[in-house]
LODO-436966 format. One record per residue (C-alpha): residue in three letters; z, x, y. Coordinates in steps of 0.02 Angstrom, whole numbers, plus 50000, padded with zeros to 5 digits. Each point is the difference from the previous one (the first is absolute). Example, Ala and Ser with C-alpha at 12.3 -4.5 7.8 and 13.67 -1.06 7.14 Angstrom:
BEGIN
<residu=ala zz=50390 xx=50615 yy=49775> .
<residu=ser zz=49967 xx=50069 yy=50172> .
end
This chain:
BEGIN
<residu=unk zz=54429 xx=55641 yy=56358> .
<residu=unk zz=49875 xx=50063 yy=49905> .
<residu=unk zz=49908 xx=50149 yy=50110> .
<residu=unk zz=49794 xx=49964 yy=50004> .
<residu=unk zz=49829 xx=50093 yy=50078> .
<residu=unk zz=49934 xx=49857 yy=49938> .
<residu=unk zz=49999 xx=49843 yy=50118> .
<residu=unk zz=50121 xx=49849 yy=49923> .
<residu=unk zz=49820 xx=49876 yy=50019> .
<residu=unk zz=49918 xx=50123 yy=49876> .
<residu=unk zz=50155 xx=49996 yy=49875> .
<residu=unk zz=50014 xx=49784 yy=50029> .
<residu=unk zz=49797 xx=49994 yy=49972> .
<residu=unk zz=49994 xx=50107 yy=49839> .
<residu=unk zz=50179 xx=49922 yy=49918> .
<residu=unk zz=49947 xx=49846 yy=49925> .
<residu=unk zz=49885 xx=50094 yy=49880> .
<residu=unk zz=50044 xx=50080 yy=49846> .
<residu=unk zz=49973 xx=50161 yy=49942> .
<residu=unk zz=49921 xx=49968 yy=49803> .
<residu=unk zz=50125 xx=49976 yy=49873> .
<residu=unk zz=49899 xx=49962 yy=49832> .
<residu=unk zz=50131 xx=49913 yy=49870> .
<residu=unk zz=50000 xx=50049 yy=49818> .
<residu=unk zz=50075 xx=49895 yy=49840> .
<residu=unk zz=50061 xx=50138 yy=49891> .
<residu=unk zz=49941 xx=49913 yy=49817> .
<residu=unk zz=49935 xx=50167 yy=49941> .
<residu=unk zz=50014 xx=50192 yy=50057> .
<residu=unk zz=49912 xx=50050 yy=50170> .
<residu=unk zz=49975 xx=50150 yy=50109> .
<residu=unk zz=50061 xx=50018 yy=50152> .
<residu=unk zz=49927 xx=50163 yy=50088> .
<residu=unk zz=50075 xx=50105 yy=50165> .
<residu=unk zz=49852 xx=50027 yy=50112> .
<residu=unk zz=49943 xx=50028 yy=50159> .
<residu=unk zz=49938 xx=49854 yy=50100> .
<residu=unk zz=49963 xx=49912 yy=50170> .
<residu=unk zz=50090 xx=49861 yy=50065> .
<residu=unk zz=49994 xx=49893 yy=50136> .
<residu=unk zz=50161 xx=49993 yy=50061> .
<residu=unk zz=49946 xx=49974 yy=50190> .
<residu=unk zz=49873 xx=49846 yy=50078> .
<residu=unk zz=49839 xx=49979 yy=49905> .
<residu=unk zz=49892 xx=50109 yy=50094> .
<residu=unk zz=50113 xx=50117 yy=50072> .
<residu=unk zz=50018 xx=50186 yy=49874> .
<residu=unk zz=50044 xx=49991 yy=49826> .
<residu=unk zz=50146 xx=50091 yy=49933> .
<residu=unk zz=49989 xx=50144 yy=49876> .
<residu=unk zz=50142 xx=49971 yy=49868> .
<residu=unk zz=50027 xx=50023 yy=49820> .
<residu=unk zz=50024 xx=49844 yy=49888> .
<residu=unk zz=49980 xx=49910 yy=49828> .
<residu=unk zz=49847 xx=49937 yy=49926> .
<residu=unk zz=49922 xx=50017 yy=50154> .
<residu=unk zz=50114 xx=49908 yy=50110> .
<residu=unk zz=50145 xx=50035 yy=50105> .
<residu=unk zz=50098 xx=49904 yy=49986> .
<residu=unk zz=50015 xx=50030 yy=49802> .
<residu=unk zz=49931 xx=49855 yy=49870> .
<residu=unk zz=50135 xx=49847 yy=50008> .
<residu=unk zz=50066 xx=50009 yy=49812> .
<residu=unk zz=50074 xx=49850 yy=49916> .
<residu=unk zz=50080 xx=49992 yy=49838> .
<residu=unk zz=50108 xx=49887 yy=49918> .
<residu=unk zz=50173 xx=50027 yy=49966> .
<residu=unk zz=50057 xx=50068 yy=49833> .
<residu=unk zz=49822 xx=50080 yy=49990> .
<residu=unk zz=49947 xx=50165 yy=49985> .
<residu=unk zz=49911 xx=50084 yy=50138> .
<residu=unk zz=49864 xx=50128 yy=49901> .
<residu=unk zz=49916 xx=50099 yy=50167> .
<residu=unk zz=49896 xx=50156 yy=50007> .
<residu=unk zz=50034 xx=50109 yy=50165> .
<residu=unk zz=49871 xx=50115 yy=50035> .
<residu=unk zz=50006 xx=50110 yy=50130> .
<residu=unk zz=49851 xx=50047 yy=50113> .
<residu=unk zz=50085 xx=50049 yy=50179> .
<residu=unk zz=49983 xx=50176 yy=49985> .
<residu=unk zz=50199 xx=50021 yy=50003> .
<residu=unk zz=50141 xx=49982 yy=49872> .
<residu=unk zz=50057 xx=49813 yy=49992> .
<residu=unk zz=50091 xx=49874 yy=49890> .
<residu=unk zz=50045 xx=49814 yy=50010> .
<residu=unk zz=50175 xx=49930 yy=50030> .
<residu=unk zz=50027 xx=49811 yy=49959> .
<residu=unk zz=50139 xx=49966 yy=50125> .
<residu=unk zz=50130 xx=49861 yy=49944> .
<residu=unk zz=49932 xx=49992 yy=49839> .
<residu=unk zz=50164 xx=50043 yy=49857> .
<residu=unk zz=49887 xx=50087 yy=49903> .
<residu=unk zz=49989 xx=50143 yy=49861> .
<residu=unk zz=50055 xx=50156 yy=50085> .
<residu=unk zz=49860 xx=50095 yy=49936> .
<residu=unk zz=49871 xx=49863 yy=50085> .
<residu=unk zz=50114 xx=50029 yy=50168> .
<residu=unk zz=49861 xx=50127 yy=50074> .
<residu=unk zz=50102 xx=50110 yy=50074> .
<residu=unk zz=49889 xx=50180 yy=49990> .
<residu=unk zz=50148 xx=50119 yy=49950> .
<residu=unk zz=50132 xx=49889 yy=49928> .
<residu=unk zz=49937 xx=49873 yy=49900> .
<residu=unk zz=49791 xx=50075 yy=49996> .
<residu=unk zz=49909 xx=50144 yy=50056> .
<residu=unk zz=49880 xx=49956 yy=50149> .
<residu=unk zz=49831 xx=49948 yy=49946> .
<residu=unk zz=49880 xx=50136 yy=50061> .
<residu=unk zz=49839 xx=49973 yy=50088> .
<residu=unk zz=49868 xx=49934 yy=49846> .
<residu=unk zz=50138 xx=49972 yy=49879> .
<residu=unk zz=50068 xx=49811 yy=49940> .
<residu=unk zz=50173 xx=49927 yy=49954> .
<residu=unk zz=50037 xx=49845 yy=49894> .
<residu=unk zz=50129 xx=49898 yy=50048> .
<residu=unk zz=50063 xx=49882 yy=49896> .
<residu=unk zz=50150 xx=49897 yy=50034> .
<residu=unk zz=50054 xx=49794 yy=49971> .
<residu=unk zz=50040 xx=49912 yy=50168> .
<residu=unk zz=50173 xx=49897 yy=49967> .
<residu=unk zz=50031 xx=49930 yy=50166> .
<residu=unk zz=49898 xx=49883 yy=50074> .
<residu=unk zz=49980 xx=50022 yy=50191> .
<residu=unk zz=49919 xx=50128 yy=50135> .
<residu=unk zz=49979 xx=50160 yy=49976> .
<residu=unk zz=49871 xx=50140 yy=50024> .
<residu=unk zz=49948 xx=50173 yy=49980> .
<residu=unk zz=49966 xx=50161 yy=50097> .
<residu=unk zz=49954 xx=50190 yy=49992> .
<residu=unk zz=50163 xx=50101 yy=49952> .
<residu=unk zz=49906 xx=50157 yy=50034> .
<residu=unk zz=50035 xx=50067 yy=50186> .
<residu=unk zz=50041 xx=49814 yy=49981> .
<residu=unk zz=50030 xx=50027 yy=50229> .
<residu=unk zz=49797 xx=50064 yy=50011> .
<residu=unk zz=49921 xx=49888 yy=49861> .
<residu=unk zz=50076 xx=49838 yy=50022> .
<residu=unk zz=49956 xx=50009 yy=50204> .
<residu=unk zz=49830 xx=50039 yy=49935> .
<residu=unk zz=50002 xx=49838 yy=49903> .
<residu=unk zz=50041 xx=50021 yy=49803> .
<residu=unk zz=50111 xx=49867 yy=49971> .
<residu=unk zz=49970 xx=49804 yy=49958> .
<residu=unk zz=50093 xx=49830 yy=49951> .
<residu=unk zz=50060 xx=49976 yy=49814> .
<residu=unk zz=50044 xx=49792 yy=49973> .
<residu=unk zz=50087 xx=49966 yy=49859> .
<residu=unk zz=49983 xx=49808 yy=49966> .
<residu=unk zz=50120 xx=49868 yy=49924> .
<residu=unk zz=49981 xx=49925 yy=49843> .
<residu=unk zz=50027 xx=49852 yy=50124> .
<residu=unk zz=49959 xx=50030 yy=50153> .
<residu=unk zz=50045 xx=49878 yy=50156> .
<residu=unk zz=49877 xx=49882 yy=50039> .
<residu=unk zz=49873 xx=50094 yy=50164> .
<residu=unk zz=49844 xx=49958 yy=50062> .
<residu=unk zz=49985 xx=50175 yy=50042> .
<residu=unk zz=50077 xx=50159 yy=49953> .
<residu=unk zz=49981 xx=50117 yy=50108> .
<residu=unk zz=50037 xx=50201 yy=50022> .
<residu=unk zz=50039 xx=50057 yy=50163> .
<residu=unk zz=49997 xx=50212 yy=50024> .
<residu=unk zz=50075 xx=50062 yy=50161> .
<residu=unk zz=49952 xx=50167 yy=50067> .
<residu=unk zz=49963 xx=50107 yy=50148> .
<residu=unk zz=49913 xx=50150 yy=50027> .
<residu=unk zz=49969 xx=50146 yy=50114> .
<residu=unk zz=49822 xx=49948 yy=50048> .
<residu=unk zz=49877 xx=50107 yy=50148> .
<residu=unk zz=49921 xx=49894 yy=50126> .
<residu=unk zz=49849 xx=50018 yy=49867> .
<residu=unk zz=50096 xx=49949 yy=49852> .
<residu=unk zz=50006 xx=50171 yy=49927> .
<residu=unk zz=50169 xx=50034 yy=49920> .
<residu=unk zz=50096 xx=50128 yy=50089> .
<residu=unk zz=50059 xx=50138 yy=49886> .
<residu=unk zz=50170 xx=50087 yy=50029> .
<residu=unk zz=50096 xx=49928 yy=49837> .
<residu=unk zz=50146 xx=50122 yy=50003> .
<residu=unk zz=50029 xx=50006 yy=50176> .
<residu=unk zz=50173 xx=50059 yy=49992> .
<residu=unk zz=50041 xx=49887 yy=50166> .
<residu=unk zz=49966 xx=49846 yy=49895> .
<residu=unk zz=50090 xx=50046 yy=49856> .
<residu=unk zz=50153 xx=50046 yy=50131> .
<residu=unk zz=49999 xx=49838 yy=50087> .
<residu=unk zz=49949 xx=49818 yy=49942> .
<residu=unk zz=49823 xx=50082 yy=49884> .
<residu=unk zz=49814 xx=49954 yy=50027> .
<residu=unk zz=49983 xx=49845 yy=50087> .
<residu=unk zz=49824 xx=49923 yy=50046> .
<residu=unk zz=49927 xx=49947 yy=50151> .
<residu=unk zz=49915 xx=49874 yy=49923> .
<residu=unk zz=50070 xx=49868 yy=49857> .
<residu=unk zz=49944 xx=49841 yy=49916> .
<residu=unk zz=50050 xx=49898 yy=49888> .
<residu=unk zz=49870 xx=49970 yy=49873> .
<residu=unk zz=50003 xx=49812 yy=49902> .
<residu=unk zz=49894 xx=49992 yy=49838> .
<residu=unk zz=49969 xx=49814 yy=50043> .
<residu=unk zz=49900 xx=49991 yy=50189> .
<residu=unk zz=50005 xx=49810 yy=50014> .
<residu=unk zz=50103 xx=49851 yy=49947> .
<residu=unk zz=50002 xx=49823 yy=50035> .
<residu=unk zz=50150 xx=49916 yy=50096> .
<residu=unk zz=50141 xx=49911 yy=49878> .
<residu=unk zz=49984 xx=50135 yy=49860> .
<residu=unk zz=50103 xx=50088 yy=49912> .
<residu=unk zz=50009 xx=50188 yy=50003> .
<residu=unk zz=50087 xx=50137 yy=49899> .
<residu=unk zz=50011 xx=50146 yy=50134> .
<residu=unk zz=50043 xx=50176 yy=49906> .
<residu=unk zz=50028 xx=50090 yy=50133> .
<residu=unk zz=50005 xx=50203 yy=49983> .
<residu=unk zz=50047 xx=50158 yy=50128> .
<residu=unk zz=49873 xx=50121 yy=49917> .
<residu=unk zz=50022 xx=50113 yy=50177> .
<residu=unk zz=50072 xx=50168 yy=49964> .
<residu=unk zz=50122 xx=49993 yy=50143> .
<residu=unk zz=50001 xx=49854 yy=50105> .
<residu=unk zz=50137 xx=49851 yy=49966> .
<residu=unk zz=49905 xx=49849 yy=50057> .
<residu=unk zz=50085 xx=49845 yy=50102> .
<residu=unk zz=49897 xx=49856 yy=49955> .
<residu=unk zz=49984 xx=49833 yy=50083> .
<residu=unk zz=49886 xx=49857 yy=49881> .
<residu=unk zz=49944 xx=49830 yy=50096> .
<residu=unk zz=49891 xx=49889 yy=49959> .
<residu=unk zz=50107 xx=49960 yy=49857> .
<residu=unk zz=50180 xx=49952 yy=49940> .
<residu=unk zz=50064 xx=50006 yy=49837> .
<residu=unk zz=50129 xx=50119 yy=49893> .
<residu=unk zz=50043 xx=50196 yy=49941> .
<residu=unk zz=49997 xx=50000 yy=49808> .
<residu=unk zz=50004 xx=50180 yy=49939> .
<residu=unk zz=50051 xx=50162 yy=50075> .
<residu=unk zz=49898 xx=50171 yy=49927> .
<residu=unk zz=49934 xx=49903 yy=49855> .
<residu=unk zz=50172 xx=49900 yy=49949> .
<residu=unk zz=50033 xx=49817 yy=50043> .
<residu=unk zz=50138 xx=49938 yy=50097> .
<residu=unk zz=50114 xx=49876 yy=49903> .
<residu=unk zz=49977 xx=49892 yy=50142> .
<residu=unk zz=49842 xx=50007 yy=50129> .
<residu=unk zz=50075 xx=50025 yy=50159> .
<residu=unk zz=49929 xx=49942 yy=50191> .
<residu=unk zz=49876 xx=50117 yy=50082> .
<residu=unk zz=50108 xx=50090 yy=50133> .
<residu=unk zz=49953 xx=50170 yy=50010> .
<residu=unk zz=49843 xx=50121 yy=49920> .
<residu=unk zz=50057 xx=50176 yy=49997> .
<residu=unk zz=49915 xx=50090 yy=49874> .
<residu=unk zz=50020 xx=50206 yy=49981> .
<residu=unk zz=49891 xx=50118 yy=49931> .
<residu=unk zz=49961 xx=49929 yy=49814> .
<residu=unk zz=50118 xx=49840 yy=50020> .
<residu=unk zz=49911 xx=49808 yy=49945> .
<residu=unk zz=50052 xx=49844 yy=50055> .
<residu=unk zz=49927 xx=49833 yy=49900> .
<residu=unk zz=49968 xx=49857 yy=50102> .
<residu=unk zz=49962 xx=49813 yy=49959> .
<residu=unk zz=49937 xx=49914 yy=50144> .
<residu=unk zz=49915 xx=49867 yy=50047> .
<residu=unk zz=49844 xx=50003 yy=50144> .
<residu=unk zz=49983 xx=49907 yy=50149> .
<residu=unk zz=49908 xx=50089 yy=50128> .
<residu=unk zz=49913 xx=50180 yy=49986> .
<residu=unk zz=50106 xx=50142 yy=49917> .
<residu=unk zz=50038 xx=50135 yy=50103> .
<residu=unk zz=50092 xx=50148 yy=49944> .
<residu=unk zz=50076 xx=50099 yy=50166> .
<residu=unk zz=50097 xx=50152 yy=50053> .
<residu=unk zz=50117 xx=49939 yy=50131> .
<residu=unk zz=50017 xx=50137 yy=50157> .
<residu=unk zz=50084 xx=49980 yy=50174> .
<residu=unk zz=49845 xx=49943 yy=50067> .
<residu=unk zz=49860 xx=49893 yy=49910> .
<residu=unk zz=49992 xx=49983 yy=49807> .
<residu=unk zz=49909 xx=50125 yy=49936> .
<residu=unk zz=49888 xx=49907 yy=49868> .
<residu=unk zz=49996 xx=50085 yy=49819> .
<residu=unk zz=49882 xx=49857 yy=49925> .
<residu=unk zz=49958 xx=49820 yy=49963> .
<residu=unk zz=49956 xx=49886 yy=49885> .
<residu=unk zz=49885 xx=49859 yy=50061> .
<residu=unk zz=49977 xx=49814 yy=49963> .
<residu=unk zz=49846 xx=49912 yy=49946> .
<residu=unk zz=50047 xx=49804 yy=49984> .
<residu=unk zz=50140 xx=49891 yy=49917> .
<residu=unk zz=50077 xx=50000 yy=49829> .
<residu=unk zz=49978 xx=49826 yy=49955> .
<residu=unk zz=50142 xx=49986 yy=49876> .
<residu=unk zz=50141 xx=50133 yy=50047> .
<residu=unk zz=50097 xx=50059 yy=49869> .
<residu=unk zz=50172 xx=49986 yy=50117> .
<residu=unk zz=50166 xx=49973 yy=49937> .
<residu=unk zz=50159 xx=50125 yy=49977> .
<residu=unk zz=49960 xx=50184 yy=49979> .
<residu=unk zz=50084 xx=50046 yy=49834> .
<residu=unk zz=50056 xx=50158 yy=49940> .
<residu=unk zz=49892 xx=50124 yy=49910> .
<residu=unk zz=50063 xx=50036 yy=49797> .
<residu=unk zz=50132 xx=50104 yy=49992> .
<residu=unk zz=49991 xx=50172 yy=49952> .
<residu=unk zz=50070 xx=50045 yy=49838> .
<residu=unk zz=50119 xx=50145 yy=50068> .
<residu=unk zz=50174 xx=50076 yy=49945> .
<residu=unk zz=50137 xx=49947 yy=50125> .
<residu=unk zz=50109 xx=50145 yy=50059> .
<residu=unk zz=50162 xx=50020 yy=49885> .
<residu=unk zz=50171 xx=50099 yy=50042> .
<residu=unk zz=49956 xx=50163 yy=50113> .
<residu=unk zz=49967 xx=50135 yy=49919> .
<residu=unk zz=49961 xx=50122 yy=50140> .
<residu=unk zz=50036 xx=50009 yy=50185> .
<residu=unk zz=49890 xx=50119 yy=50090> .
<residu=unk zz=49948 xx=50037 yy=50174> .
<residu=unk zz=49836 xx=50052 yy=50056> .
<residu=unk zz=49984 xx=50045 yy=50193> .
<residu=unk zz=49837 xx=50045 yy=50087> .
<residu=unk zz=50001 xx=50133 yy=50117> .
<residu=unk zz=49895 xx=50089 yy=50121> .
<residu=unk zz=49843 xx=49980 yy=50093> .
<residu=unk zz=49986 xx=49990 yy=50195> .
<residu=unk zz=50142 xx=49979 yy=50111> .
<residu=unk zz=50101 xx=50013 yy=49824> .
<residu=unk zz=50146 xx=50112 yy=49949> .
<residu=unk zz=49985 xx=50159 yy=49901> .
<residu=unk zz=49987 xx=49986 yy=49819> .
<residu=unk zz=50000 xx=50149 yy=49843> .
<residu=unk zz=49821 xx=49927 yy=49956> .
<residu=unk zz=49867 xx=50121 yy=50047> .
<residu=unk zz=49893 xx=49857 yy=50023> .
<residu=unk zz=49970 xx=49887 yy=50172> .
<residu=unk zz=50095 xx=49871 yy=49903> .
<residu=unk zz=50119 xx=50010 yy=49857> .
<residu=unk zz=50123 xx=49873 yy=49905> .
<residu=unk zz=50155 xx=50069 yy=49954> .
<residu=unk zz=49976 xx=50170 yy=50074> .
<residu=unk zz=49852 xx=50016 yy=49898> .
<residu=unk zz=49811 xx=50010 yy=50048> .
<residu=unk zz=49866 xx=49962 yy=49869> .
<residu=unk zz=50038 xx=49985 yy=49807> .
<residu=unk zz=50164 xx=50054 yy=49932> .
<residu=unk zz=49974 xx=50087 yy=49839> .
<residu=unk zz=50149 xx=49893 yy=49943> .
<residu=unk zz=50006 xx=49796 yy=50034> .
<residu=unk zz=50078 xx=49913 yy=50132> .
<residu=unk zz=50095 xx=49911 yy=49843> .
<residu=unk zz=49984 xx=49987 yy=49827> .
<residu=unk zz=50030 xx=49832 yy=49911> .
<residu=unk zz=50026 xx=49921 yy=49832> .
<residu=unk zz=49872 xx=49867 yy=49979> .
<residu=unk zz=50070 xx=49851 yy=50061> .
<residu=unk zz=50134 xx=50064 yy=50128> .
<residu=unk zz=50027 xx=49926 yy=50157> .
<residu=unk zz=50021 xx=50092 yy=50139> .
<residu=unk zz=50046 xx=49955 yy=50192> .
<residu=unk zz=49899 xx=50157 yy=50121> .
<residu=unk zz=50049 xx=49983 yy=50174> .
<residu=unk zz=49858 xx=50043 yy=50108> .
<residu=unk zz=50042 xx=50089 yy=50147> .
<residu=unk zz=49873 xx=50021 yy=50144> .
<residu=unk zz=50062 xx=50154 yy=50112> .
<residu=unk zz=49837 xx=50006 yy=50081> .
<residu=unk zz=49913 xx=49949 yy=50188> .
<residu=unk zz=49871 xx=49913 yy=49895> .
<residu=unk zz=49980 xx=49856 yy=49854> .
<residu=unk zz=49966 xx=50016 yy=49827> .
<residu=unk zz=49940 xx=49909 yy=49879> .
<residu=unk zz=50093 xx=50038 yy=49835> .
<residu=unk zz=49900 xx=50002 yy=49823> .
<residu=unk zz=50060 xx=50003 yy=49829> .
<residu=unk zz=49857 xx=50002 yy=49851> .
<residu=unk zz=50019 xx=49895 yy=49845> .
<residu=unk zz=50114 xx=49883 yy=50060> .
<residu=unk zz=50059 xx=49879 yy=50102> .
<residu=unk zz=50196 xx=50007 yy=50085> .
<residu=unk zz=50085 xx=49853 yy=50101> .
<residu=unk zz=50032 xx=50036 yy=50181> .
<residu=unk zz=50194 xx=49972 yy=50037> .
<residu=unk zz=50039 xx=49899 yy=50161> .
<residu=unk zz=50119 xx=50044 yy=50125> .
<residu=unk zz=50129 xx=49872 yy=49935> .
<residu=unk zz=49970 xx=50090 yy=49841> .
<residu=unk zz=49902 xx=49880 yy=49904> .
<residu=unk zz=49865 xx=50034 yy=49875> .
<residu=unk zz=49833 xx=49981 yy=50109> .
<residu=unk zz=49807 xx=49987 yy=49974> .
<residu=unk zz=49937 xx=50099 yy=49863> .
<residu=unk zz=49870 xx=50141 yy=50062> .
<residu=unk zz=49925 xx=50172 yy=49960> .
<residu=unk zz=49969 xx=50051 yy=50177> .
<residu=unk zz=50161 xx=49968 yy=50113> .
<residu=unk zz=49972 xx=50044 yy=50204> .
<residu=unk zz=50143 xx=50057 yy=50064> .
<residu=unk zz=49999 xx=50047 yy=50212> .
<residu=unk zz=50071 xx=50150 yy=50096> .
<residu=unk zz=50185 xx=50015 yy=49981> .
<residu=unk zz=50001 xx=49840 yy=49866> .
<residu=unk zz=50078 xx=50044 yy=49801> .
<residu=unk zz=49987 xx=49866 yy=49883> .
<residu=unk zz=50055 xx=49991 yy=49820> .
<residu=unk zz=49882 xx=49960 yy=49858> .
<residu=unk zz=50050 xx=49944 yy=49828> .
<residu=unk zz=49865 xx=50037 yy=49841> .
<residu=unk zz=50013 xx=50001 yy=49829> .
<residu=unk zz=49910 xx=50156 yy=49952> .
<residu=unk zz=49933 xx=49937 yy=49814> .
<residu=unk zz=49819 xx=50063 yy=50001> .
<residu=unk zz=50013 xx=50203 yy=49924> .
<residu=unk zz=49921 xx=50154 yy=50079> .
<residu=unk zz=49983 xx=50085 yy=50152> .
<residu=unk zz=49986 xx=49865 yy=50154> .
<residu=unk zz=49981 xx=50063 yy=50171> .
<residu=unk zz=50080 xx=49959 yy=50164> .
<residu=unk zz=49942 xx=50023 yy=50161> .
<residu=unk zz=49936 xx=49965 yy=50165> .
<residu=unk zz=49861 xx=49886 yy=50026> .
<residu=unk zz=49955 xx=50054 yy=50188> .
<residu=unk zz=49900 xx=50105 yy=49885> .
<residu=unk zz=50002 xx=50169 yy=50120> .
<residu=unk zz=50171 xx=49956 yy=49982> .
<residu=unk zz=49986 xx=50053 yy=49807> .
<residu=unk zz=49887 xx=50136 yy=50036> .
<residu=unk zz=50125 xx=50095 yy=50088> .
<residu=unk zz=50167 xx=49963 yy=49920> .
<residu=unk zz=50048 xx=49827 yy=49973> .
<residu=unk zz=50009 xx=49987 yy=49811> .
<residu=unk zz=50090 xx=50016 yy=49845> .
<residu=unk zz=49998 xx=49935 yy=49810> .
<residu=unk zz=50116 xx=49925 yy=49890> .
<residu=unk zz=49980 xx=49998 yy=49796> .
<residu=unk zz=50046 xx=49873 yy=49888> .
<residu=unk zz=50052 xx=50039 yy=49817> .
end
């Protein structure tokens, strides 16, 4: 259950509303600018929240572009800290990656950074601070990035759901504390208080909704249960399934998506299931009756133009180790994978462009983790050994390994790490390069 000082009829008030998330069309080159700002994350009326945003918004500006474009954006920094902007999923240049000390340095308070990149997969994305990425991104720098179809399914409404939580006083001020070396040792920072935030408040009953949903929390995996609707998964962290599949279960770690079609028949509500009551994240609400329903089967999204993995290359294990109630490890870190806390100076593995390689993921730790790799994508294997869904974030539970299969063709230096993002703070990561 999520732990509150704030009563659950405060948190099912305040859920239907949505914190501002602006949209911009990318036709032409914009700013987007780290700064500190006020949200209200709590009931209207009750205290406002000092956090640091984009454009004047926390949540950052909802960016759109269309696939095959190029993305020309400005980042200027104004937080009074060292920053940089990650856009997680995306298989991008690894110079545009905005990692401060492998593939940038960190933008300095007052200074800017052009990134400049083309989008080629259409699907969910979104970006976030990679600067003290635990601190900033609880603060609120980080924001949805849609890449859109050439031809997109037929919605009345396509909508971006972000899921978060934060560690919220009884006033709404934001409790400080960010490397708490208790959170980093156990599950990380998790809030008191969470929401999820629709960029669409009201609907009308018989439409039909794209729902991008997003875990933009920096620790917390999020059980989700949707009614008030029925309809079909169609994409996992940006990719589409080849076949939408039924709507059995919404787990979503730290950075994961999940792409829903659905169709509405009552009022949307989006909750965190406990051992007592539901604990309500958010809603969206219905205002009359589409008169002409668009209804029909739920296709599959466009496939994504990826390489399919070929004969093995390499066979690697990577197994996470410490934190508490774990086992000794060589790391000097809380956490380490391999025996190793922090960046090696050498990769995990290096790779010709377009190897395969299998990396079982061993989890030798009390606690879950959910499993990064930038600038790519890797297929989850199955238990019966099977080539499963194709991710960038893969959650794997205390005790669990699992084996992922990627084809590392996109060159540089690509990191790999923990998303519980204490987790990577103190220990959990590690890089790869590709030739």
């Amino acid at each position: 259950m999520i732990g509150t000082p704030l009563t659950r009829r405060r948190l099912l008030t305040c859920g239907g509303a949505a914190l501002a998330l602006p949209r911009f069309a990318l036709a032409a080159p914009m700013v987007l600018r780290a700064e500190p700002v006020s949200a209200q994350i709590l009931l209207e009326g009750d205290g406002v929240t000092a956090m640091l945003g984009l454009n004047g918004t926390t949540p950052g500006p909802e960016l759109r572009v269309n696939q095959g474009a190029r993305l020309d954006l400005d980042f200027e920094n104004r937080i009074g800290a060292d920053s940089a902007l990650h856009w997680h999923g995306i298989r991008i240049d690894n110079a545009m990656d905005g990692v401060p000390g492998m593939t940038q340095d960190a933008v300095p308070d007052g200074g800017r950074f052009q990134y400049s990149f083309v989008a080629p997969d259409a699907g969910t994305f979104w970006y976030h601070s990679h600067s003290r990425s635990w601190e900033q991104v609880e603060q609120g720098l980080y924001g949805p990035l849609i890449v859109e179809e050439a031809n997109p399914p037929q919605v009345d409404h396509d909508v971006t759901v972000l899921i978060d939580d934060w560690r919220l006083e009884e006033d709404g001020t934001l409790m400080g504390g960010f490397g708490n070396m208790h959170d980093f040792a156990h599950a990380g920072r998790l809030g008191n208080f969470a929401r999820a935030m629709p960029s669409v408040a009201v609907v009308r009953r018989g439409d039909r909704l794209r729902l991008r949903l997003i875990n933009v929390a920096t620790a917390r995996v999020f059980p989700v249960t949707l009614s008030g609707a029925q309809g079909k998964v169609v994409a996992l962290d940006g990719m589409p399934l080849a076949a939408p599949r039924d709507i059995t279960e919404i787990v979503l770690a730290p950075a994961q998506r999940m792409d829903l079609i659905v169709d509405v028949t009552d009022t949307l509500r989006f909750d965190f299931p406990t051992r007592e009551e539901p604990y309500e994240l958010g809603r969206i609400g219905i205002a009359g009756e589409n008169p002409a329903p668009i209804g029909g089967e739920i296709s599959a999204l466009p496939e994504a133009n990826v390489t399919a993995p070929g004969a093995l290359d390499h066979d690697l294990v990577l197994t996470m180790e410490g934190g508490a109630m774990g086992g000794a490890h060589a790391g000097e870190g809380i956490w380490a994978l391999n025996g190793h806390s922090g960046l090696p100076d050498a990769p995990f593995a290096r790779f010709q462009r377009g190897e395969t390689a299998r990396i079982r993921l061993i989890n030798d730790t009390a606690f879950a983790h959910g499993m990064h790799l930038h600038g790519h994508h890797f297929h989850e294997v199955t238990t019966e050994g099977e080539i499963g869904d194709f991710r960038d974030t893969t959650l794997i539970n205390r005790g669990e390994t699992r084996d992922i299969l990627c084809v590392f063709d996109n060159p540089g230096k690509w990191l790999l790490h923990c998303h519980m993002l204490g987790h990577q703070a103190s220990g959990m990561k590690t890089w790869v390069e590709v030739m």
